[in-house]
TIMIDREN-212711 format. One record per atom (N, C-alpha, C, O): residue number from 1; residue in one letter; atom name; x, y, z. Coordinates in nm, 3 decimals. Example, Ala and Ser with C-alpha at 12.3 -4.5 7.8 and 13.67 -1.06 7.14 Angstrom:
2
{dopa 1; "A"; "N"; {1.319; -0.569; 0.780}}
{dopa 1; "A"; "CA"; {1.230; -0.450; 0.780}}
{dopa 1; "A"; "C"; {1.320; -0.330; 0.780}}
{dopa 1; "A"; "O"; {1.424; -0.332; 0.846}}
{dopa 2; "S"; "N"; {1.285; -0.225; 0.708}}
{dopa 2; "S"; "CA"; {1.367; -0.106; 0.714}}
{dopa 2; "S"; "C"; {1.290; 0.003; 0.787}}
{dopa 2; "S"; "O"; {1.341; 0.114; 0.804}}
This chain:
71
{dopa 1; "X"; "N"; {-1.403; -3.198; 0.485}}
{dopa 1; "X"; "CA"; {-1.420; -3.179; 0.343}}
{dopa 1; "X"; "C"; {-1.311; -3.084; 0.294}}
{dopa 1; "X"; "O"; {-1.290; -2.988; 0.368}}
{dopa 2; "X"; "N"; {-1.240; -3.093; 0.186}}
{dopa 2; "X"; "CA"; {-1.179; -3.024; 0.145}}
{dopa 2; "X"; "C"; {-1.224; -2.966; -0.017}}
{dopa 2; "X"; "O"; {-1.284; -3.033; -0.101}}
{dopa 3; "X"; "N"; {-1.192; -2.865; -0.027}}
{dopa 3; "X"; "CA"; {-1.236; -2.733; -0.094}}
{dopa 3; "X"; "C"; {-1.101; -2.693; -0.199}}
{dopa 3; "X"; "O"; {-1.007; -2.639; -0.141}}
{dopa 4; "X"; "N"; {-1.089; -2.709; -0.304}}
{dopa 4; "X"; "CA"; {-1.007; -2.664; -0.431}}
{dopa 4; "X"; "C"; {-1.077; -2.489; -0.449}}
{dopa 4; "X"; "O"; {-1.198; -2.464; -0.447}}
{dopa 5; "X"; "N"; {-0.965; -2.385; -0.467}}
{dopa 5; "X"; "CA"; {-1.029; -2.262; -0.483}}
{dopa 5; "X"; "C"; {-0.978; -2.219; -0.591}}
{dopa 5; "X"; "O"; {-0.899; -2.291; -0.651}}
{dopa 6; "X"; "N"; {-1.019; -2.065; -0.650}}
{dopa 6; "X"; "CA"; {-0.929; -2.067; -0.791}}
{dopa 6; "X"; "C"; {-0.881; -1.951; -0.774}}
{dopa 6; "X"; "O"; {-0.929; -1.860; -0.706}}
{dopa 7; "X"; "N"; {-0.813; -1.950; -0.817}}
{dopa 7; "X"; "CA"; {-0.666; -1.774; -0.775}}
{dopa 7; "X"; "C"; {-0.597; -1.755; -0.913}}
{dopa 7; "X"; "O"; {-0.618; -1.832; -1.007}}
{dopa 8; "X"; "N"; {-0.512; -1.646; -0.920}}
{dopa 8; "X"; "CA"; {-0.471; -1.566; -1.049}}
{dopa 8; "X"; "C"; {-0.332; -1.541; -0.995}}
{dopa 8; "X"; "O"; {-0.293; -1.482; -0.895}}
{dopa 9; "X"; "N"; {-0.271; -1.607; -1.094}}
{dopa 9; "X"; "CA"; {-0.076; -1.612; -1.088}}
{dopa 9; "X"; "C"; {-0.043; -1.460; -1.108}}
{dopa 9; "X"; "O"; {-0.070; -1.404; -1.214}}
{dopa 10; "X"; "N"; {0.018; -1.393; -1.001}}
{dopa 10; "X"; "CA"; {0.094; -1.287; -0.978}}
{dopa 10; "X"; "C"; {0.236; -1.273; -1.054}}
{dopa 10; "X"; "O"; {0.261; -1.199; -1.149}}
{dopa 11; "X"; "N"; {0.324; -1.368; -0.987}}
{dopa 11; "X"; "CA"; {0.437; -1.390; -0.967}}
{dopa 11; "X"; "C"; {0.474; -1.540; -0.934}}
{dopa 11; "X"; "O"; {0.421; -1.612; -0.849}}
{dopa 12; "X"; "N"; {0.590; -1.573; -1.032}}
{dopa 12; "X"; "CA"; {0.649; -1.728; -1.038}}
{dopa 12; "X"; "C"; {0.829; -1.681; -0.988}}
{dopa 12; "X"; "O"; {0.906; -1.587; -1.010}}
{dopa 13; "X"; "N"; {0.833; -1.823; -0.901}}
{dopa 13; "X"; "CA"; {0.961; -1.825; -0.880}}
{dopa 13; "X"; "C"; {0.995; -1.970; -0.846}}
{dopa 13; "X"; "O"; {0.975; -2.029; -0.740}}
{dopa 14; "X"; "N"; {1.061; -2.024; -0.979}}
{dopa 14; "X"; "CA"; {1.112; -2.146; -1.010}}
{dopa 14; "X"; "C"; {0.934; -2.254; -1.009}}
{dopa 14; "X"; "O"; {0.855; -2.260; -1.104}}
{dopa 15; "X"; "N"; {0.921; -2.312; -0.897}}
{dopa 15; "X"; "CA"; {0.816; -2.408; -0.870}}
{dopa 15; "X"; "C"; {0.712; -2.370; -0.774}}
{dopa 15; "X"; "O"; {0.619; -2.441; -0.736}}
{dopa 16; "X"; "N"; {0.742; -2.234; -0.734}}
{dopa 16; "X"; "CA"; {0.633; -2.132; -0.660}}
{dopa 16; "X"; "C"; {0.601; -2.040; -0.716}}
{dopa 16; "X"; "O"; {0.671; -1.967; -0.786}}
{dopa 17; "X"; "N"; {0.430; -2.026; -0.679}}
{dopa 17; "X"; "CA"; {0.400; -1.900; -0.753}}
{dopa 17; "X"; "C"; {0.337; -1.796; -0.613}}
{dopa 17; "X"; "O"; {0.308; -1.850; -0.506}}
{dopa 18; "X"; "N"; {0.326; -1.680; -0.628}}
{dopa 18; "X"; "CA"; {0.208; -1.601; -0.594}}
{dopa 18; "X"; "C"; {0.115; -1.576; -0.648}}
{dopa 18; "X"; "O"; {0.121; -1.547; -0.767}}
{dopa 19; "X"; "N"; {-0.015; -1.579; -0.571}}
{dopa 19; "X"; "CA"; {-0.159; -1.627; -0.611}}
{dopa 19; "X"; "C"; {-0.253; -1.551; -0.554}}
{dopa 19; "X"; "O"; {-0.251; -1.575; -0.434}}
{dopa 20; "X"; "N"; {-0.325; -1.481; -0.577}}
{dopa 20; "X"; "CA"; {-0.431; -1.408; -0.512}}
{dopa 20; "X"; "C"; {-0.543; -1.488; -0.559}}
{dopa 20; "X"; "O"; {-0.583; -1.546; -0.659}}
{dopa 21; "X"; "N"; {-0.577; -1.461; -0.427}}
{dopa 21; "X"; "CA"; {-0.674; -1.588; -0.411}}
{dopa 21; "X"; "C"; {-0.820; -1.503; -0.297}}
{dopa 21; "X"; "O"; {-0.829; -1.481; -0.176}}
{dopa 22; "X"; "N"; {-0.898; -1.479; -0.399}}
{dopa 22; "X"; "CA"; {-1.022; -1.364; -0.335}}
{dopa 22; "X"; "C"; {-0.977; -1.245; -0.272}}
{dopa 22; "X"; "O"; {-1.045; -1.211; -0.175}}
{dopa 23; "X"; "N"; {-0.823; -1.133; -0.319}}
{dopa 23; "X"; "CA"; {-0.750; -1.058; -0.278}}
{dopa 23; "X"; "C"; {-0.705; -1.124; -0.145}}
{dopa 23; "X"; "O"; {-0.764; -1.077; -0.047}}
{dopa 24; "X"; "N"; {-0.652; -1.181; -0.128}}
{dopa 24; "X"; "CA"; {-0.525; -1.250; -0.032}}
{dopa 24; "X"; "C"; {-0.405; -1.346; -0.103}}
{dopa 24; "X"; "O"; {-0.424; -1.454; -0.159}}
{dopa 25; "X"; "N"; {-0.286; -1.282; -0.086}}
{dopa 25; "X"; "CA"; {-0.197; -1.354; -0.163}}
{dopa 25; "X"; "C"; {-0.124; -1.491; -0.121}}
{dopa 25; "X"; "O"; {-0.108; -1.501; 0.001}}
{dopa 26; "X"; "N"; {-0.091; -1.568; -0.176}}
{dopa 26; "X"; "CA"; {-0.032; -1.708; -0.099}}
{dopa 26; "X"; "C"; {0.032; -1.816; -0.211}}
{dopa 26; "X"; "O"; {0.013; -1.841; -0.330}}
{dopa 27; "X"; "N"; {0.094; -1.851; -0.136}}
{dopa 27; "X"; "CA"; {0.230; -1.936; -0.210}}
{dopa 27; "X"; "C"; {0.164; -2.047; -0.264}}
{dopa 27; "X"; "O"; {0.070; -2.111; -0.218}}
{dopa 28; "X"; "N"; {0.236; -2.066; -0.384}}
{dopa 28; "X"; "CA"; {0.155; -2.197; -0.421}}
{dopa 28; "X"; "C"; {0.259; -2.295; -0.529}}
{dopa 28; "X"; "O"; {0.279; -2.255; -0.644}}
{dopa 29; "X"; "N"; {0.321; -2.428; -0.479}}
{dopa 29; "X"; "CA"; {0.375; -2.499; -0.560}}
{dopa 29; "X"; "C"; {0.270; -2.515; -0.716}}
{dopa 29; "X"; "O"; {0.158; -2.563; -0.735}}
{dopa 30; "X"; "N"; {0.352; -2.462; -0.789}}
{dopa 30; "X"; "CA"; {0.286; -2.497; -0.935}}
{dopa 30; "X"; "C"; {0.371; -2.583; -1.011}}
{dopa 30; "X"; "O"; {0.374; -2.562; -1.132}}
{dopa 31; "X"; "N"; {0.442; -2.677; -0.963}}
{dopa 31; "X"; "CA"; {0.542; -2.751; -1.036}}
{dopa 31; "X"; "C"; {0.403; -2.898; -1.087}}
{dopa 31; "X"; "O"; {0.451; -2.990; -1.154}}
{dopa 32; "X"; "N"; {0.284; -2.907; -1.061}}
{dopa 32; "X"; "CA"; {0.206; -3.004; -1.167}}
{dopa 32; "X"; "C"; {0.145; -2.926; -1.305}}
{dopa 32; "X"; "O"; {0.090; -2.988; -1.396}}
{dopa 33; "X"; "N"; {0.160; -2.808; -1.304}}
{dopa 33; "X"; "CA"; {0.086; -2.707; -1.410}}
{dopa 33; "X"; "C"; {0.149; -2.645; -1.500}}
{dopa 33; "X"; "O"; {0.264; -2.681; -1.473}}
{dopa 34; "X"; "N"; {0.158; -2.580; -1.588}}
{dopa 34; "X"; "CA"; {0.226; -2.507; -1.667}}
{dopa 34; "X"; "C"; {0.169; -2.349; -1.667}}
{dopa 34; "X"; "O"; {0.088; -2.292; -1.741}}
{dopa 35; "X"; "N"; {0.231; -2.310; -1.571}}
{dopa 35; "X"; "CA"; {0.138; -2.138; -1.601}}
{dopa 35; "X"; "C"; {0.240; -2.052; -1.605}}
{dopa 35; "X"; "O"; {0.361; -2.064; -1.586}}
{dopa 36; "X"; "N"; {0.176; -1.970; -1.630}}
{dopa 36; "X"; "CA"; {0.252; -1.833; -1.643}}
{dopa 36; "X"; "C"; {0.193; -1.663; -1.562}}
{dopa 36; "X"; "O"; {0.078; -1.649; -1.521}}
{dopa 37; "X"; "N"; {0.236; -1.619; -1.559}}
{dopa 37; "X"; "CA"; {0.183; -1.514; -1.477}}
{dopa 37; "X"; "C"; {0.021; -1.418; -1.501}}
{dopa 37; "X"; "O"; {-0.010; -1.347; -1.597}}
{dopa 38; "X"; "N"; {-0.028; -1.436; -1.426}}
{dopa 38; "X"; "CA"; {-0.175; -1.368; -1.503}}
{dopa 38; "X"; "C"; {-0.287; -1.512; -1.544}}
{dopa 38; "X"; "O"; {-0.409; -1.498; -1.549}}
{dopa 39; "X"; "N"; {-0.220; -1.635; -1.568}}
{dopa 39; "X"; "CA"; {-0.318; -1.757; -1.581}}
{dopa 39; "X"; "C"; {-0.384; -1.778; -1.413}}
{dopa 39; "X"; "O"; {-0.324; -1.752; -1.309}}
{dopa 40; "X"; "N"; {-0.513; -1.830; -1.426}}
{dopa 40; "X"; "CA"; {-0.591; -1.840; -1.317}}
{dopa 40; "X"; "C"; {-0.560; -2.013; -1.366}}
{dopa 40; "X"; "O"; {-0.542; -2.082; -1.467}}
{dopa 41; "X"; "N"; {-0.570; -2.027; -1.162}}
{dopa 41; "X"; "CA"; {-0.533; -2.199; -1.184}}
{dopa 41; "X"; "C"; {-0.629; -2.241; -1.014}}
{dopa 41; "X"; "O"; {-0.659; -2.175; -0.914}}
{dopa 42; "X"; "N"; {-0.646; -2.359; -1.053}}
{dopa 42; "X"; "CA"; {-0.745; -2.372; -0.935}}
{dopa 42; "X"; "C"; {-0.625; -2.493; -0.828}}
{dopa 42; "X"; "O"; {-0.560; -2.588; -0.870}}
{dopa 43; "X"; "N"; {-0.635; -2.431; -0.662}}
{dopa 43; "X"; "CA"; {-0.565; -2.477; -0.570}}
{dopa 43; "X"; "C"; {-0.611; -2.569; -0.524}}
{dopa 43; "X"; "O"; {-0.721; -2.598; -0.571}}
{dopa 44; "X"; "N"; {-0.557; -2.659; -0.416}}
{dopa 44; "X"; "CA"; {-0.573; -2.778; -0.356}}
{dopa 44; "X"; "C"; {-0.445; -2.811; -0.307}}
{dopa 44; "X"; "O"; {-0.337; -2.843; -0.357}}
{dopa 45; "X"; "N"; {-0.496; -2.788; -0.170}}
{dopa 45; "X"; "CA"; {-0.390; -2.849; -0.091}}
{dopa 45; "X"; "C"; {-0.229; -2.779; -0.046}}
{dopa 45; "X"; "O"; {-0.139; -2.824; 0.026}}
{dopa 46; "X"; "N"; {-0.244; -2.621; -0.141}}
{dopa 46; "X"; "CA"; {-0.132; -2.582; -0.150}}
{dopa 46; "X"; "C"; {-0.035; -2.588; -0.303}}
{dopa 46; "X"; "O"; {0.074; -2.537; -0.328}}
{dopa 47; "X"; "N"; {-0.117; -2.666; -0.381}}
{dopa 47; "X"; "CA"; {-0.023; -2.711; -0.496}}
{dopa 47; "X"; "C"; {-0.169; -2.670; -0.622}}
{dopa 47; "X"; "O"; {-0.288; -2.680; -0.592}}
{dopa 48; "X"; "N"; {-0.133; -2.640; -0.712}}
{dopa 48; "X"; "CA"; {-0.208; -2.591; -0.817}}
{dopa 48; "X"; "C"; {-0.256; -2.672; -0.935}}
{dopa 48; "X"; "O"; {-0.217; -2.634; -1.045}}
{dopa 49; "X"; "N"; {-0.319; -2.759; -0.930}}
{dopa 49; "X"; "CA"; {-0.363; -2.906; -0.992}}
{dopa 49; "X"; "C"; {-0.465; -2.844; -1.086}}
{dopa 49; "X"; "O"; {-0.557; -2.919; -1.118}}
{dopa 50; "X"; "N"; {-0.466; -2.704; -1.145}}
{dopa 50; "X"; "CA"; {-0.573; -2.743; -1.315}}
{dopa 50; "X"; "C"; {-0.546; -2.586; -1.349}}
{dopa 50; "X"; "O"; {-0.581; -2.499; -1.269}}
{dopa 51; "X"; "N"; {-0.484; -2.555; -1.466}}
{dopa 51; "X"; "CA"; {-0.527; -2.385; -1.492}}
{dopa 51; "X"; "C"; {-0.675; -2.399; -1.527}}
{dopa 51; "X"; "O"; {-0.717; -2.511; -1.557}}
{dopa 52; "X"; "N"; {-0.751; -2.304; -1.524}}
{dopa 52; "X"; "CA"; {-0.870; -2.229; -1.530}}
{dopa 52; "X"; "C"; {-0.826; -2.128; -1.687}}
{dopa 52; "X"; "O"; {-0.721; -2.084; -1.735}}
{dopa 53; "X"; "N"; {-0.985; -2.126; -1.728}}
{dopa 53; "X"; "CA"; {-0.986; -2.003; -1.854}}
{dopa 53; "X"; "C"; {-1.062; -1.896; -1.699}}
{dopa 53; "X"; "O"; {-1.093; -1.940; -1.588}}
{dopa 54; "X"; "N"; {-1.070; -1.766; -1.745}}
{dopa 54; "X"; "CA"; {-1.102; -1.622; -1.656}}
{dopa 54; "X"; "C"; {-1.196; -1.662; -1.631}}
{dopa 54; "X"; "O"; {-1.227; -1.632; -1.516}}
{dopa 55; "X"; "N"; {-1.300; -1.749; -1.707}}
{dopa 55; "X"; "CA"; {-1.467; -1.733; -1.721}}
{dopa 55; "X"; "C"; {-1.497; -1.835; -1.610}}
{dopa 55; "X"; "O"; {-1.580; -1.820; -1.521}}
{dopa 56; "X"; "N"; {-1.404; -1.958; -1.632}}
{dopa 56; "X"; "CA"; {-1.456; -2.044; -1.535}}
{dopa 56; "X"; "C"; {-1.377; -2.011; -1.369}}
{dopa 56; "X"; "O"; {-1.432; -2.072; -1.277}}
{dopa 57; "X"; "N"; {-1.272; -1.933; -1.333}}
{dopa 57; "X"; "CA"; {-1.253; -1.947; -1.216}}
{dopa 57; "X"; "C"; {-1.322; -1.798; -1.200}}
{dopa 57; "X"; "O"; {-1.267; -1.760; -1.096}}
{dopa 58; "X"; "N"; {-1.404; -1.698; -1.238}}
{dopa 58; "X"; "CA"; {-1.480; -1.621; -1.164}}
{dopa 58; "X"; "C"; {-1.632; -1.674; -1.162}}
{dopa 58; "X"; "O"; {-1.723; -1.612; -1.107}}
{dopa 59; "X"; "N"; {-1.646; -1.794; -1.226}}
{dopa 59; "X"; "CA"; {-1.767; -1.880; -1.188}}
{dopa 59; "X"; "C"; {-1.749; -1.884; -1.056}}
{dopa 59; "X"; "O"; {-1.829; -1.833; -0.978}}
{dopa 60; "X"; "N"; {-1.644; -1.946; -1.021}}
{dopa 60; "X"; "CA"; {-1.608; -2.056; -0.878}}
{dopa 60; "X"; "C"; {-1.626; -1.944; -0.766}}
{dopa 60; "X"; "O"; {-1.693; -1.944; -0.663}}
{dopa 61; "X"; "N"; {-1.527; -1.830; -0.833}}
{dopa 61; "X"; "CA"; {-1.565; -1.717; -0.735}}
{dopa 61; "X"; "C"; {-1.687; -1.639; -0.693}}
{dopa 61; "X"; "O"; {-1.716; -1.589; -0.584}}
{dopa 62; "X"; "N"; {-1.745; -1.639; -0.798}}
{dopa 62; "X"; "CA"; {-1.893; -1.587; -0.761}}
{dopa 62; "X"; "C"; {-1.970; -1.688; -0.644}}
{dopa 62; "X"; "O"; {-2.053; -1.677; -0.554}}
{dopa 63; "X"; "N"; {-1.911; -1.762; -0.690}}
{dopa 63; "X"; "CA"; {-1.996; -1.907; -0.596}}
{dopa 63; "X"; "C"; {-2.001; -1.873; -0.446}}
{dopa 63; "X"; "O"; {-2.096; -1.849; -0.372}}
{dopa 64; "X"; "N"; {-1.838; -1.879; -0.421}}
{dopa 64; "X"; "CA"; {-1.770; -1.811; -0.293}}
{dopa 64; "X"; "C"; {-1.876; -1.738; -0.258}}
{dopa 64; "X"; "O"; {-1.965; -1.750; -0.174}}
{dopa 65; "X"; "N"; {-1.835; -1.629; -0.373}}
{dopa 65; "X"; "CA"; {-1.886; -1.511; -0.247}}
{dopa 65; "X"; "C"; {-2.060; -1.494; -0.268}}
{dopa 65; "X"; "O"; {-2.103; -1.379; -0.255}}
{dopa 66; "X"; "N"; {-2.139; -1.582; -0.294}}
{dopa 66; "X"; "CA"; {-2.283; -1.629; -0.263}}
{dopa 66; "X"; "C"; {-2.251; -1.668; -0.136}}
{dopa 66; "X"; "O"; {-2.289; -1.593; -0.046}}
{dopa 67; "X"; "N"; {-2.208; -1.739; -0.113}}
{dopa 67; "X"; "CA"; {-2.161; -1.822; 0.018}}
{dopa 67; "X"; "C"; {-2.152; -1.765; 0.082}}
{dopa 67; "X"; "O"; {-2.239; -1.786; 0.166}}
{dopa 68; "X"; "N"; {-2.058; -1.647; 0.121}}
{dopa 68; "X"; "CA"; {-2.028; -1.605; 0.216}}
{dopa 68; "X"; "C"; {-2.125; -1.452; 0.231}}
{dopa 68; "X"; "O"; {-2.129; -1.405; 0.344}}
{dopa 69; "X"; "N"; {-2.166; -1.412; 0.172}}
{dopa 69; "X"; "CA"; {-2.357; -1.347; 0.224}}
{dopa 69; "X"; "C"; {-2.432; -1.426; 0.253}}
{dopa 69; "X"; "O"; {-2.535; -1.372; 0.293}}
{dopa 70; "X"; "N"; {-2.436; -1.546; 0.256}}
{dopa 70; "X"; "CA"; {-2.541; -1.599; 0.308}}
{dopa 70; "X"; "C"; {-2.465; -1.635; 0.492}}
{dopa 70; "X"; "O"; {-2.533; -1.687; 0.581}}
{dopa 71; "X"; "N"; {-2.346; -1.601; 0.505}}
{dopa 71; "X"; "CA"; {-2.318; -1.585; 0.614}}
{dopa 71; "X"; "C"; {-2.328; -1.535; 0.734}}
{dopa 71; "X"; "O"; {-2.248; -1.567; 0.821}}
């Protein structure tokens, strides 16, 4: 099964961004999206296929981390 997560644009360089992603940072082709630094965009696969408004990717995150207390 694969899992889309949602992370917050740090830093862009050209068609890569940096992404913190539940405080861990990681590279992420954003050349399908239009973002800018500080937009939350939800991942897959390595490549950044939807920006997010704040409200809905700390939904996703809360979700997470339900999940992972129940661990």
């Amino acid at each position: 099964m694969c899992v889309a997560v949602p992370g917050k644009v740090v830093k862009i360089n050209g068609n890569y961004a940096k992404v913190n992603v539940m405080d861990n940072t990681t590279d992420v082709n954003v050349k399908l999206v239009d973002v800018k630094i500080g937009d939350y965009v939800l991942i897959h696969a390595g490549c950044a296929i939807e920006v997010l408004s704040q409200e809905a990717a700390q939904e996703i995150i809360d979700v997470f981390s339900e999940l992972l207390e129940e661990v």
